[in-house]
N, C-alpha and C positions, 0 to 999 in steps of 0.2 A: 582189246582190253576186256577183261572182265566185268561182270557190273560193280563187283566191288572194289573195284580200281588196281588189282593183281592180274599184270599180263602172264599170259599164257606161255609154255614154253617155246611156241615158235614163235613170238615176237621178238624171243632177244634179248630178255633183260639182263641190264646189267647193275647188280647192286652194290651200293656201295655202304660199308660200316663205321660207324665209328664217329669224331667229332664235326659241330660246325661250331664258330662262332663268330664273334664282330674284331675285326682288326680295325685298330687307329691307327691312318697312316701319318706323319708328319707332312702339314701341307708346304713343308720345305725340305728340299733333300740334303744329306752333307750335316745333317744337326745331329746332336744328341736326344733325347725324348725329352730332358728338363729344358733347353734352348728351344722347343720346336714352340713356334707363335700358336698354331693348332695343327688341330688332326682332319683328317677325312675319314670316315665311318665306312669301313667297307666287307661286306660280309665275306666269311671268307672259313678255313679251318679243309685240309686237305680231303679226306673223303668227298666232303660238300663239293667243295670246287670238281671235283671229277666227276660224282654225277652228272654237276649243269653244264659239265664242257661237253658229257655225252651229250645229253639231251639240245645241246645247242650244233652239236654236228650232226644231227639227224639222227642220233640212236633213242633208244628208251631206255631209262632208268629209274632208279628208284636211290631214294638213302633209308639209312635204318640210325636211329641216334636218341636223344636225349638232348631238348633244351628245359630253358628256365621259362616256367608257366609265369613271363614277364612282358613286356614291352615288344626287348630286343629278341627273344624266343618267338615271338609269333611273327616279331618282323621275318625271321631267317626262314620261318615254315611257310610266308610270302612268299618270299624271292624263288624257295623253290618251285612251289606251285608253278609263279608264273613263269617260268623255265622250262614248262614241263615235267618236272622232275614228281615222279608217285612217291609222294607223301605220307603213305600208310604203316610205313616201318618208326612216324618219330612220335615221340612218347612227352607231355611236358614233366616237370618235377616241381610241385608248388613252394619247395623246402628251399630249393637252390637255383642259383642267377644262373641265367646265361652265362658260358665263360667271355673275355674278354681278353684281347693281348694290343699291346700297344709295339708297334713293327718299327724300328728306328732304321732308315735308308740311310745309306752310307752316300758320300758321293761316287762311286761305283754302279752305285743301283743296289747291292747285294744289302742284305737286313742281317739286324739285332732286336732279340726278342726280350720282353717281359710281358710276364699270366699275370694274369687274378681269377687265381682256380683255387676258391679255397673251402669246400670243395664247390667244382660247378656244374652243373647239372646231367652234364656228357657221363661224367665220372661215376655217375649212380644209376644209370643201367643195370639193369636187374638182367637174369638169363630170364627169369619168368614172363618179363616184358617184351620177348622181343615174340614181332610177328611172322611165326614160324612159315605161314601160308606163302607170304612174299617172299619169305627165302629162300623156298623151296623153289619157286619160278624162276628163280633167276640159272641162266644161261655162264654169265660169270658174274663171280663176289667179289668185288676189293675191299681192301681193307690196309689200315696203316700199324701204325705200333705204340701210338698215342694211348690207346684202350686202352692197351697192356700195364698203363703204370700201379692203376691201384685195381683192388675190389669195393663194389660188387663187378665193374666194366671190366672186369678183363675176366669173370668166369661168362658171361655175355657173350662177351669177341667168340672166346674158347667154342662156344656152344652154338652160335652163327655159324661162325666157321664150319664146324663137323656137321650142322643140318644140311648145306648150303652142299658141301662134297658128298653128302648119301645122297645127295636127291642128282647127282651129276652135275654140278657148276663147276667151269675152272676155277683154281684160286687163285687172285692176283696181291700183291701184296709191294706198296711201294714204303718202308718203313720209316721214311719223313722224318729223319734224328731232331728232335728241339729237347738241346740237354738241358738248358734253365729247366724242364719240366720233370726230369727226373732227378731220384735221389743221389745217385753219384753215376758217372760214365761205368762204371762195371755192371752196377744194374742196368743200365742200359742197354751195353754188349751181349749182359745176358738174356734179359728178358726180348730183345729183336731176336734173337738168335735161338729162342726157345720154339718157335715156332716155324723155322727157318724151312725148315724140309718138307712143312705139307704144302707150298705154295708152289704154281707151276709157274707160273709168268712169276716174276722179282725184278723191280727195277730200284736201282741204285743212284746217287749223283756218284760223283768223285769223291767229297768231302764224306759220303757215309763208306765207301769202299776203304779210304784210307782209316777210318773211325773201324771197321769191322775187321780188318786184316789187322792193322797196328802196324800198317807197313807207311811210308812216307811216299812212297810213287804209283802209277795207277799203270799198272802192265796185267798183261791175258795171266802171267800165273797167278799174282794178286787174286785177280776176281775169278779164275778156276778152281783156288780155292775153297770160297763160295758156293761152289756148285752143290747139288745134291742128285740122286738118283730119281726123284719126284720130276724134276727140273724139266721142263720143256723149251724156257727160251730166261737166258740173265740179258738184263743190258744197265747196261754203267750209263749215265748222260754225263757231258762233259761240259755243259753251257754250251756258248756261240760256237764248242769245235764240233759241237754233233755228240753223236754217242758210239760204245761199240756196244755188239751183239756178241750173245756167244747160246748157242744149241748143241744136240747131241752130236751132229753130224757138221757143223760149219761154225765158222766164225769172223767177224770183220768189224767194217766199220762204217759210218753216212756221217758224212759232212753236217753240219750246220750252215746255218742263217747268219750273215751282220745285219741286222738290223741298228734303230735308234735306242740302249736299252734305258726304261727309265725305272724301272724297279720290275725285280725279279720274283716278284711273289704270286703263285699259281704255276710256275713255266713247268714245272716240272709234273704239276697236275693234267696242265691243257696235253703235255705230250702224252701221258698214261692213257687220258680220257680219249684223243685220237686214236690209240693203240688198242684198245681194245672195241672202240666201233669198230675198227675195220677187220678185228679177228673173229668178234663174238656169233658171226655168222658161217664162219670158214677156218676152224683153227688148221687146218693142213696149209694154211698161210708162214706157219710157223715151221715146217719142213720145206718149204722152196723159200733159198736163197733172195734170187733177182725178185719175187714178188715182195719178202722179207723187207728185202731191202726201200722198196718201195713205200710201205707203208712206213717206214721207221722213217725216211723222209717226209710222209706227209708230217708226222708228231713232231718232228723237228721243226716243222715250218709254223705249225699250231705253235708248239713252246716259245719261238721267239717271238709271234705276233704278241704274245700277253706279257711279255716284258715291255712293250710299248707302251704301254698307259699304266697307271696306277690303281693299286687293289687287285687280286684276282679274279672274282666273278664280271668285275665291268669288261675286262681286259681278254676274257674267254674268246677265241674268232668263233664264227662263221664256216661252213666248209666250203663256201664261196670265197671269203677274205682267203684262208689256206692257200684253196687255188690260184689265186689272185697273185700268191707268193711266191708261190711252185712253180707258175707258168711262166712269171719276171725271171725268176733266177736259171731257168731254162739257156 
C-alpha cells in the first residue's frame, strides 16, 4: 500500500462503486414490515457488501461512495475500515441522511424492499468528488446500477467508470434490479442496459434475466441475448441450483449448495466478491474452462454460506468457512 492508503497496481485492487447503507432486517421472518415486533440494523447496500466479501477472502479492495455526514454514515465508513476495506473513495454529504431500507423476509428467506431515499446521500455524488487516484489503481471496478437512477450519481458512475477502463481495470458489473427504487420498469430496462456493453464480467440472477429479456424462462438463448462483443464472461445465478456460464469459446453450468437458507440478502454479492478475488490476479481464468469452472464453485459455496445468517455483511464467509464447504460436499 501506498502511504496514502492507494494500493498500487500489483496489489490487486478491486474497487467497488456505488451505494452503502443500513438494512432493517425483521427480527421475525414470514411477517410484513408493519407486523414485524423489530428490526436488526445491518449494514448492508450491494457494492459495500462486495468489497468487505473481497476483503474478508483475502483480497484488497476499496469502495468509492457517498454517505450521510450522520450517525449511521460514519458507522458504515467503520464497518468498512474494520474489514479492511480502503476507505479513501467515500465522501460524506452534510445536506443528506444516510439512505435506509427496511428488507421484509418472506418465509422463503427471499425479501421485499422499502427506501427512504429522499434524497440520500449515495445519490449526490458529484463526478468532481470522486477520487480519481484510487480509481486509477484499481486492477477491477464493480459497480451496480443503483447509481444510475438520478443526477448528480450517475454522471459520477459514467466518469468512474471510463477513468477506471483508461487506466486498464476490468469492468465488472452485477446490476442488482430493486424496482421500488426506480421510476417505472422501462426506465429501469433502460438505464441497466444503457451501460450494458462497456462491462466485461456481467452477472445476473434469473429474476433480472427474465426482467431484461421479457422472456418468462431462463435458457442459453435468453441470456446469449445479452451478450455483447466487450463480453468476456456472462453468468446467470440460479440460487441453491448454482449458476450458468457463458464466454466467447464455452458454456455450461456448476451446481450449487443446499444449505439451511435463512435469508438471502448479500448471496449474490459474496459470490461476485469470491469471483473476482480469484480472477483479479489471473484473468486467463476466464478462457480455461475446468479452472473456470472451479472458481465459479468456490462463489457458489461463498453465496450459499451468507444465506445462513441474517444481514449481509455479518453473513460474508471466510475462505476457510468456503473451504470448510467445498471440501464436505466433496
Amino acid at each position: 500500500m501506498a502511504a496514502n492508503g492507494v494500493s498500487d497496481k500489483s496489489s490487486s485492487l478491486i474497487v467497488s462503486f456505488g451505494e452503502m447503507l443500513i438494512d432493517f432486517v425483521p427480527t421475525v421472518s414470514g411477517v410484513s414490515l408493519a407486523e414485524a415486533p423489530g428490526f436488526l440494523k445491518a449494514p448492508g447496500g450491494a457494492p459495500a457488501n462486495v468489497a468487505i466479501a473481497v476483503s474478508r477472502l483475502g483480497g484488497k479492495s476499496a469502495f468509492v461512495g457517498k454517505l450521510g455526514d450522520d450517525e449511521f454514515g460514519h458507522m458504515l465508513a467503520g464497518i468498512l475500515k474494520e474489514n479492511g476495506v480502503v476507505a479513501d473513495g467515500i465522501n460524506f454529504d452534510q445536506g443528506a441522511r444516510t439512505a435506509l431500507a427496511f428488507v421484509t423476509l418472506r418465509a422463503d428467506g427471499e425479501r421485499e424492499f422499502m427506501f427512504y431515499r429522499n434524497p440520500s446521500a449515495d445519490m449526490l455524488l458529484k463526478p468532481e468528488e470522486l477520487n480519481l487516484e484510487l480509481i486509477r489503481s484499481a486492477k477491477v471496478f464493480h459497480y451496480g446500477s443503483i447509481s444510475l437512477i438520478v443526477e448528480p450519481c450517475r454522471s459520477a458512475h459514467i466518469k468512474a467508470m471510463q477513468v477506471a477502463k483508461d487506466a486498464g481495470a476490468l469492468l465488472s458489473y452485477d446490476p442488482n434490479l430493486r424496482l421500488p427504487l426506480w421510476p417505472s420498469a422501462e426506465e429501469a430496462r433502460e438505464q441497466i442496459l444503457s451501460i450494458w456493453d462497456k462491462a466485461e464480467v456481467i452477472k445476473v440472477s434469473d429474476v433480472e434475466l427474465e426482467f431484461l429479456t421479457g422472456s418468462d424462462k431462463i435458457s442459453d438463448e435468453d441470456a446469449l441475448s445479452l451478450w455483447h462483443d466487450n463480453l468476456k464472461l456472462l453468468l446467470v445465478t440460479l440460487g441453491e441450483k448454482g449458476c450458468r456460464y457463458y464466454t466467447k469459446s464455452f458454456r455450461g453450468s456448476v451446481e450449487g449448495f443446499h444449505v439451511k437458507t435463512v435469508d438471502t440478502t448479500g448471496a449474490g454479492d459474496s459470490f461476485v466478491g469470491a469471483l473476482l478475488c480469484k480472477i483479479v490476479d489471473d484473468q486467463s481464468v476466464l478462457e480455461d474452462e475446468p479452472r473456470l469452472k472451479e472458481v465459479l464453485k468456490y462463489a457458489c459455496a461463498c453465496g450459499a454460506i451468507t444465506t445462513t445468517k441474517k444481514g449481509a455483511i455479518p453473513a460474508l464467509p471466510t475462505e476457510a468457512e468456503a473451504l470448510l464447504l467445498l471440501n464436505g460436499a466433496k
